[in-house]
C-alpha positions in Angstrom: -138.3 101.5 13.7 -135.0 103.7 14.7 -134.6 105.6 17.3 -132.3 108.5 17.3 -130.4 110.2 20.3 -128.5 113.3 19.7 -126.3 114.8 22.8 -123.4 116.9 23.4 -124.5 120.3 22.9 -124.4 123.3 25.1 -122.6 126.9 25.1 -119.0 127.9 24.3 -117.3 130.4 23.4 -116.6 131.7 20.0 -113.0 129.4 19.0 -114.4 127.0 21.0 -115.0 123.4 20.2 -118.0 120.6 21.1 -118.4 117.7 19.8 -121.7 115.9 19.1 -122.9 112.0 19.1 -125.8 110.5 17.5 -126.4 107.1 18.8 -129.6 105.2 16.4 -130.3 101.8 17.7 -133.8 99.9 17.3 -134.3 98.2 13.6 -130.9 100.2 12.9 -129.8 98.0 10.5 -128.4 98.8 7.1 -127.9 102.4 7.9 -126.7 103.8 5.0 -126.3 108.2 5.8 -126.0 110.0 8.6 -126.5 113.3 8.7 -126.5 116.6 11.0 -128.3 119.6 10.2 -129.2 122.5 12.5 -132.0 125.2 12.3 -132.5 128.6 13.8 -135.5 129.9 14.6 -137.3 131.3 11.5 -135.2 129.8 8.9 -135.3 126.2 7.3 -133.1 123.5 8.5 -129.7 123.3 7.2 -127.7 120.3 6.1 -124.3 120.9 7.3 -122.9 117.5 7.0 -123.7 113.9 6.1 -121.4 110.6 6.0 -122.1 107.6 4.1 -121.5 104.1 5.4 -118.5 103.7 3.2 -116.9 107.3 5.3 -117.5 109.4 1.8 -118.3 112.9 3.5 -119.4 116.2 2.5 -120.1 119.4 4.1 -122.0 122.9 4.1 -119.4 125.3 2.4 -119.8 127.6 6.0 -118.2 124.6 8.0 -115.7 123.0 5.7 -112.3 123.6 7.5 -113.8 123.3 11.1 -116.5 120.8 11.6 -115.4 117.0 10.6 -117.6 114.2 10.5 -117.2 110.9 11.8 -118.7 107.2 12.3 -118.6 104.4 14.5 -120.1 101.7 12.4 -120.6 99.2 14.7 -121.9 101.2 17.0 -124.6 103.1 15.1 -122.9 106.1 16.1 -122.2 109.5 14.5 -120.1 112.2 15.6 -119.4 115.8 14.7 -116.6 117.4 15.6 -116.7 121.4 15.8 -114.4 123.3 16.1 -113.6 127.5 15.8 -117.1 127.7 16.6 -118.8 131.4 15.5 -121.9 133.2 17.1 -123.4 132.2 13.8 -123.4 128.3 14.5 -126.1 128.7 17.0 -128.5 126.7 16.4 -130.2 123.9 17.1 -128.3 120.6 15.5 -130.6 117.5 14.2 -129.3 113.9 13.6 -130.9 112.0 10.6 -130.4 108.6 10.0 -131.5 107.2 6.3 -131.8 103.1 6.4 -132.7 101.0 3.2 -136.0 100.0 4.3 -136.6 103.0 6.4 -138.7 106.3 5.2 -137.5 108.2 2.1 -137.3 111.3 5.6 -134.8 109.3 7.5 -135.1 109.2 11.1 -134.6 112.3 13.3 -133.4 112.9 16.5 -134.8 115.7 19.1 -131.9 118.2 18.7 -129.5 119.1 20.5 -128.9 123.1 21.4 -125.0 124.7 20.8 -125.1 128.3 21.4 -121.9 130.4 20.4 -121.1 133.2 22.6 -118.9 136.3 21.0 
């Protein structure tokens, strides 16, 4: 079992940066992608970015330019860096975390709330 912890949300204003962590620990060996997404209310979740255990990355085509992603390896860790933040990144951000023997799902955190005032 993995648990997943996501923090480092809250409000800014729009140009603004946060940053967010995801800390999995538990049976959080051979972790292989980490993942954010975020979800609004009504609408599906949206991948916005995901890391692979060898640092290959990719990203949502809405946050390419301003949100990096990064990992700490050895420390489980995930981060996403935000930056230019628009009113229309509010949302509610998930951490996943996929393992090898895990579920097909991937673990998920609680969320984490960043709201983007204009």
């Amino acid at each position: 079992q993995v648990q997943v912890a996501e923090s480092g949300g809250g409000l800014v204003q729009a140009g603004g940066s946060l940053r967010l962590s995801c800390a999995a620990s538990g049976s959080a060996s051979r972790i292989n992608v980490m993942r954010w997404y975020r979800q609004v209310p009504g609408k599906q979740r949206e991948l916005v970015a995901g890391i692979t255990s060898a640092g290959s990355t990719d990203y949502v085509d809405s946050v390419k330019g301003r949100f990096t992603i990064s990992r700490e390896n050895a420390k489980n860790t995930v981060y996403l860096l935000m930056n230019s933040l628009k009113p229309e990144d509010t949302a509610v951000y998930y951490c996943n975390v996929w393992t090898q023997l895990g579920p097909q799902s991937g673990y998920w955190g609680q969320g984490t709330q960043v709201t983007v005032s204009s």
